[in-house]
C-alpha positions, 0 to 999 in steps of 0.5 A: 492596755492602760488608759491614758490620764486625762487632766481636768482644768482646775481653777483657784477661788474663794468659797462665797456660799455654802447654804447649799447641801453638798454644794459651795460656790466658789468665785474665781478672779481673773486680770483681763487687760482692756485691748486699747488703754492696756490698763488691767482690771479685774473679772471673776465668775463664780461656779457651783462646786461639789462639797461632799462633806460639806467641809468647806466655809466661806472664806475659804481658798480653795482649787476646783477641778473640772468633772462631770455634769453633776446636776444641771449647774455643777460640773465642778467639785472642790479638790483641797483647801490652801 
């Protein structure tokens, strides 16, 4: 019997912070309209993401995939460069 493939949320950023072995922070922007004056601005986040090889400079586009915890902030990892 074949497992069934299971996606992960992947998020689209740029690469903030790489002072951190194997790890890159990456800020992810996203338009939020405000619900009474509907005008739009701008939120983001940043996360901890793995970077295996630390290739990754800031900067960077980058897409990140969701995963399993890594450690206690980062259960995201880096999957390729734009």
């Amino acid at each position: 019997m074949q497992e069934p493939e299971i996606s992960h949320r992947r998020l689209q950023g740029i690469v903030v912070s790489n002072r951190m072995q194997k790890t890159v922070v990456v800020r992810v922007d996203r338009m939020k309209t405000h619900p009474k004056y509907r005008k739009q601005y701008v939120r983001s986040k940043r996360y901890k993401a793995h970077d295996e090889k630390n290739e990754y400079r800031p900067g960077d586009a980058v897409i990140i995939e969701e995963t399993r915890p890594l450690s206690k902030d980062k259960c995201w990892r880096v999957v390729k460069k734009i």
